[in-house]
N, C-alpha and C positions, 0 to 999 in steps of 0.2 A: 612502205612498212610502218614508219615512222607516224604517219595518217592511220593507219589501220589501229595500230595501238595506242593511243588518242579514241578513237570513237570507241574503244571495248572501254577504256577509262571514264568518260563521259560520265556515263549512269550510276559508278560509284561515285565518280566525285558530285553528283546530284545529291545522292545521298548522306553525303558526308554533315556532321553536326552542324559542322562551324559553318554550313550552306543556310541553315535552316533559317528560317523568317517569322518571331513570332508577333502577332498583333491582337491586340486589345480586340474581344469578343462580347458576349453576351448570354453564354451556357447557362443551362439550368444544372446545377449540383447536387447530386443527392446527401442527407445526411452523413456526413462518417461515421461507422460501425461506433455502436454505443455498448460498451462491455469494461467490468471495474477487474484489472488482471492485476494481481497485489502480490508480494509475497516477503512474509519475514524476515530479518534479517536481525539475528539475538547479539549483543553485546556480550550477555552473561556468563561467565565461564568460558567465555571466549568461542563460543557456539558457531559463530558467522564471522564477526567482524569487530574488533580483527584477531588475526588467527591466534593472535598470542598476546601479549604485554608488554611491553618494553622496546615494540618496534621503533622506529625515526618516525616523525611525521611523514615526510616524503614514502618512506614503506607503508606506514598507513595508509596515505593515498592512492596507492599505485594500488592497495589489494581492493581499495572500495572504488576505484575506477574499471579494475576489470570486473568485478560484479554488477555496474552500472550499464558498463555495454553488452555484459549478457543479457542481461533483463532489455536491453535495444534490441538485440536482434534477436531476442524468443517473443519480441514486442509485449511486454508486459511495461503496462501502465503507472504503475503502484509501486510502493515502497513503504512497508512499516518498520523504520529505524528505530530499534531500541536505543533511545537517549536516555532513559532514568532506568536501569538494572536494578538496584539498592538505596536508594535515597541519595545518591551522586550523578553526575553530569556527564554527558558525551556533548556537553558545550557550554561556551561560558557564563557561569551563575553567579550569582549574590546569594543566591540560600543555598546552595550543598558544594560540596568538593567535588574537583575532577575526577571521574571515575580508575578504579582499581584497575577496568578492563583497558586502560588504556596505557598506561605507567607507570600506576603504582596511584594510588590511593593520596589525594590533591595534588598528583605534580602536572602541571602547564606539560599538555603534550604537542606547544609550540606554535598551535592554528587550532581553527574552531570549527570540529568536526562535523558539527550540526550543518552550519554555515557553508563548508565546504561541499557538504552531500545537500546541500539545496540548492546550488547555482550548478553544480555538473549535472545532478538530475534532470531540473529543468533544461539543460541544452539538450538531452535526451529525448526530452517530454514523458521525464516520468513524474510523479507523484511522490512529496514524502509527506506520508503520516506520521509525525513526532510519538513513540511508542512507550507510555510510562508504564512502570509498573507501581502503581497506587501505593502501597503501605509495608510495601517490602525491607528491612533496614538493611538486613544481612543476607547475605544466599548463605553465609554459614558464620555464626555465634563467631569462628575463629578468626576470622578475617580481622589484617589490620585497618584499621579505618584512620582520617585524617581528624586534626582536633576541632574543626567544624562541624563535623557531620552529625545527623541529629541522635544517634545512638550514645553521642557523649556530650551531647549538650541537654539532651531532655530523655535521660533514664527513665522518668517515670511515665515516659511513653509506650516504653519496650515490651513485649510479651513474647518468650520465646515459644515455639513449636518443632519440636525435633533438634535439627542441629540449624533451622534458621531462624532469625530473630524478627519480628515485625512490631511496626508503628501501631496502635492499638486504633484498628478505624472507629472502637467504640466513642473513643473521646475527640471532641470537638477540636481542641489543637493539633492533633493529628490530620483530622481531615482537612482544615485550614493552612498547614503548611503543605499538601498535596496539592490543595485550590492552589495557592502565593504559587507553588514550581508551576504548575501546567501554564496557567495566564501569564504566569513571566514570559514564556517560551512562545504560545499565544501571538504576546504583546510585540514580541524583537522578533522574530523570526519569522521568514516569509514561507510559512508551512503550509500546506495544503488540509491538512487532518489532523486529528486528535486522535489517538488509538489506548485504547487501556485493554490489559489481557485478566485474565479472568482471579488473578491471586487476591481478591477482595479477604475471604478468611481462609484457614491453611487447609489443605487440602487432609481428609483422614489419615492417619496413620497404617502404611501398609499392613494387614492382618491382624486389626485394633477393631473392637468393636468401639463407633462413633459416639461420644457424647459432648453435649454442650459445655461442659465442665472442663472439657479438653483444653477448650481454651479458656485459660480462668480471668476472665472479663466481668462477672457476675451477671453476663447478658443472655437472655433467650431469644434462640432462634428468629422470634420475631422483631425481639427490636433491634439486633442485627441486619434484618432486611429495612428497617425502618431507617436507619442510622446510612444503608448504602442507598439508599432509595433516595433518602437525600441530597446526598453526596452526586449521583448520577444527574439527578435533575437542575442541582444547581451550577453543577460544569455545565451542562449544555446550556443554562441560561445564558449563563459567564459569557463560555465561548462566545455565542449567537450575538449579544449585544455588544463583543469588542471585534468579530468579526464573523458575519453570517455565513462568510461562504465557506469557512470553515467546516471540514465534516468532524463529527462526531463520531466515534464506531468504536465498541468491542466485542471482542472475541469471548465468549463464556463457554463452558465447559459442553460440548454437545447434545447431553442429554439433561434436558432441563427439570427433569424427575422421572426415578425409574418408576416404567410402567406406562411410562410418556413417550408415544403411542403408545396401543395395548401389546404386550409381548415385548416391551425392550426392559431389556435389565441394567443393570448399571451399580458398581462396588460405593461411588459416589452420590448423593442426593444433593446437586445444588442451590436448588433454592435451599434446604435445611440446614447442608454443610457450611456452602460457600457465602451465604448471604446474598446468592445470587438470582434476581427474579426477572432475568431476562426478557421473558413474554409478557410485563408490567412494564420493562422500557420502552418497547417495541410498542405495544398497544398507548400508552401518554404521549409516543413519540419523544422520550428524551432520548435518544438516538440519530445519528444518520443513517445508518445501519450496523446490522447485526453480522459478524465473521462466525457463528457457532466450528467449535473444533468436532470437525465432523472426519474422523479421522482413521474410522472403522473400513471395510471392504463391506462390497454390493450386500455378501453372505460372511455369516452366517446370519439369522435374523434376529436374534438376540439385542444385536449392536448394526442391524442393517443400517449402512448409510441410503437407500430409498427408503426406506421408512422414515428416517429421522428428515431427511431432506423432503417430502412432502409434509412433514408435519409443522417444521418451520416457516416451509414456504407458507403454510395456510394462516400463520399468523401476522404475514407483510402487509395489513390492513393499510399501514401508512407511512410502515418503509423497508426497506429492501433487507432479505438474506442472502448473503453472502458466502459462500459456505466454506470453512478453513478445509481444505485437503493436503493429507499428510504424503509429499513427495519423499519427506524421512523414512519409512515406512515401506517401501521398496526395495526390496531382495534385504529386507531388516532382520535383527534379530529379535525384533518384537513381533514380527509377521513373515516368517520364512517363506520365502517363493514367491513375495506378492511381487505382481511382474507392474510394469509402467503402464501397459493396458488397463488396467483398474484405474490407474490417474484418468485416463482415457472416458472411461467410461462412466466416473462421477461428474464430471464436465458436461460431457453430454446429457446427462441426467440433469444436472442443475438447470441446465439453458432450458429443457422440455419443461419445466415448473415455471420459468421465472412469469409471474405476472408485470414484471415489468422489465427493464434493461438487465442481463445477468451482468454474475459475476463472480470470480473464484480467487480463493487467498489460498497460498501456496505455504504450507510448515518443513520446511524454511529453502533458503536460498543456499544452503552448501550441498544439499542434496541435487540440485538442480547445474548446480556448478559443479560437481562431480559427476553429473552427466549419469545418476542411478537408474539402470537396466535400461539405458536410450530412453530416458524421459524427455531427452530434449528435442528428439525426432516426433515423438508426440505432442508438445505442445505446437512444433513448428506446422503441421497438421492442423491442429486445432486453431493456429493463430495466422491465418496464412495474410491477414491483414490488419494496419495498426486500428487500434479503437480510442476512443475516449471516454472519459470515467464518464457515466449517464447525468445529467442535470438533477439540482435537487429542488424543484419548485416551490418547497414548502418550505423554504427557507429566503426566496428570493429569485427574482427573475432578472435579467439583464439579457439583451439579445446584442450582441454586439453589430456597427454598420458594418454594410460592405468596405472593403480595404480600396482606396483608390490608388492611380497611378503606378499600377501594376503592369511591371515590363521584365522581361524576359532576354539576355545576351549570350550567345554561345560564344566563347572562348577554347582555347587549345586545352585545359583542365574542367572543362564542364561548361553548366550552363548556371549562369549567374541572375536569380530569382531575388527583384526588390518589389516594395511598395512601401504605401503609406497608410496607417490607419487613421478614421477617420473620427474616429474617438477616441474616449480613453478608458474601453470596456475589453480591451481582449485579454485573458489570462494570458492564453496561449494560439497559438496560429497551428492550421493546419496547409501541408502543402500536396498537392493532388496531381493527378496525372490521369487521364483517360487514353484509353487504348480502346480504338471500336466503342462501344458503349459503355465500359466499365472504364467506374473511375476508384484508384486505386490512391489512399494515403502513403507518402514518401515519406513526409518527416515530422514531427511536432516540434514549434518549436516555442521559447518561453515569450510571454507578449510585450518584453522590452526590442525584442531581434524583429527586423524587417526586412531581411535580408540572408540568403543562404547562395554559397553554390553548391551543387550540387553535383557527379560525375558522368557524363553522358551514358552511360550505362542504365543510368534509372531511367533514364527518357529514350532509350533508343525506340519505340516502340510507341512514341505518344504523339500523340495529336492536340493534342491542348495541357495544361497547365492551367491549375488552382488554387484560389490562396483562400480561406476565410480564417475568420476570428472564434475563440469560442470566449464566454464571458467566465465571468466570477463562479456562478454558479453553475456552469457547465451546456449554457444554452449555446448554440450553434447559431452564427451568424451568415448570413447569405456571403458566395463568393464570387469574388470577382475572376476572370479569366483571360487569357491569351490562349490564340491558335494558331496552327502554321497556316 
């Protein structure tokens, strides 16, 4: 009997992990999915992150840790961290105070949040884009501010609009203290992007009819866009020469003039309002890409998102749109009944346009972490494997080598995945698995880590194991492999 039950055991224990044999091979890899998956994440008013003011660092962290491993397992890429809200800091500066959203307006909230959501991200393999808001001082005139801050160091910058105050982009010290924070941040911070949202000049006054007077700068329209046009092209020089692989990207307001296409309307004109001349960034290429807030539903056509979404795509002459989709916006009271199928379905729309790698930015992250109308089942759907942000060639090229000395040990808690690279070109590492002919990404990880283990759960099913490199700018290096 004792024999008998012995040989029905045999064949499991064959197959048992810790049996498994793996050996240095010679596989051809296909690229890993290339797809830029991003999404918001607002300091201001405490929108996202974090929930409130006043929390502990350690609560701080714990709320932006579990927003970090949602965004892992809906496999999203990306992250745009609002670090500048108001002319203050979500990390630590020499030109502005610590932010209001964090503690109260310059108090040390004990650790450097910036800093902190760069190093767990990257163990993620996500992306953070540093998210300024350009010339904003106040979200509201009443706010107390610290006695650094530039609203009481340099009044005669100030120009209010409604109940918020702004740095005047018309004047030159204005946009020079905007340059100084970005390149500080740039310069110390091991960021991935540069992100700015569209608050260049204030937006119309709800049921005002529009005039340039409004804001009393003595500027017209055009040297408005003359003065951001500026501004836009000398960051991205900035950037590029302290570090290339840095992306560039904002978000501007979706409809780039109404009647742009024919049949869209629009209560806002930004190129005239906002100073905004989007498809002038996009065609100079001062940009990495464009997020446009495309934030409308399929219908009506008015504000169709197909409409406005091939009309941008036609201008990615020579760099990619991106399109912001409003997950806020779902079962909203700005859009009653709009169901998570619509997220759905601009997605799939975008990817059918894209002339080159897509990609979708998400408005914002507490919609998605509240889980609005089962959006999270639809992106899982849509995301059913991880990707990496597409390469940006026209910025620079690095292909990173193959990773040598690549081995593989199973153990009673997984299977324990090292090597060695063989340069010193990988941002980040990608680790792989093929099942029959598809090979599937497990993990990203940041390009200091050469080493993971991993839970036999992900490998029960695999035949070989993957590692490659991707470089600075997003190029894909050949991988090296083990098989059983």
């Amino acid at each position: 009997m004792k024999k008998t039950i012995l040989s029905l055991l045999l064949p499991l224990l064959a197959l048992s992990p810790l049996t498994w044999a793996w050996q240095s091979s010679n596989e051809q890899v296909p690229l890993t999915p290339q797809e830029f998956r991003a999404v918001w994440i607002a300091s201001v008013h405490n929108l996202d992150w974090p929930s409130k003011p006043g929390l502990s660092s350690r609560a701080q962290q714990s709320e932006l840790l579990s927003i970090l491993n949602k965004c892992a397992q809906l496999k999203i890429n990306a992250i745009f961290l609002q670090v500048r809200p108001n002319a203050d800091a979500l990390y630590s500066s020499r030109y502005e105070p610590w932010s209001q959203w964090l503690n109260g307006s310059g108090v040390n909230p004990g650790y450097d949040p910036l800093a902190f959501a760069i190093t767990q991200a990257h163990a993620r393999g996500i992306e953070v884009h540093a998210w300024f808001n350009p010339f904003r001082a106040k979200a509201n005139v009443n706010h107390h501010m610290a006695s650094n801050h530039i609203s009481l160091r340099r009044p005669d910058l100030m120009k209010r609009s409604g109940s918020v105050l702004l740095s005047d982009p018309g004047k030159s010290a204005t946009r020079q203290h905007t340059m100084n924070v970005i390149m500080d941040v740039v310069k110390r911070y091991n960021i991935d992007g540069v992100h700015l949202d569209d608050y260049f000049y204030p937006y119309p006054a709800a049921g005002r009819a529009w005039s340039a007077r409004s804001f009393p700068d003595g500027l017209t329209p055009s040297q408005r866009r003359d003065k951001i046009n500026d501004f836009v092209s000398e960051l991205y020089s900035n950037v590029k020469s302290e570090k290339p692989w840095v992306r560039v990207g904002i978000s501007p307001f979706g409809i780039w003039r109404p009647g742009v296409p024919n049949g869209i309307e629009a209560g806002v004109d930004a190129y005239e309002h906002l100073a905004c001349d989007a498809k002038k960034w996009i065609e100079k290429g001062w940009v990495d890409y464009l997020a446009p807030q495309l934030y409308w539903r399929c219908q009506p056509q008015k504000q169709s998102f197909p409409l406005l979404m091939k009309w941008w795509a036609a201008q990615n002459t020579r760099r990619p749109i991106w399109p912001g989709i409003a997950t806020a916006r779902i079962q909203s009271s700005e859009d009653p009944g709009r169901p998570a199928s619509e997220i759905a379905r601009q997605i799939q729309y975008s990817r059918s346009l894209a002339q080159c790698p897509p990609g979708q930015c998400f408005w914002s992250v507490n919609s998605i972490l509240k889980n609005k109308g089962g959006i999270q089942s639809q992106l899982q759907q849509l995301y059913p494997s991880m990707a990496v942000p597409p390469p940006m060639p026209w910025s620079g090229k690095a292909i990173p080598a193959r990773p040598t000395s690549l081995n593989a040990k199973n153990g009673a808690n997984g299977v324990t995945i090292n090597w060695q690279a063989a340069d010193k070109a990988a941002r980040k590492w990608v680790v792989m698995a093929r099942n029959g002919r598809l090979w599937t990404a497990l993990c990203i990880l940041p390009g200091n880590q050469t080493t993971v283990t991993l839970p036999h759960s992900f490998l029960k099913n695999a035949q070989s194991i993957g590692v490659r490199a991707v470089g600075v700018f997003g190029d894909q290096g050949p991988a090296a492999t083990v098989t059983q």
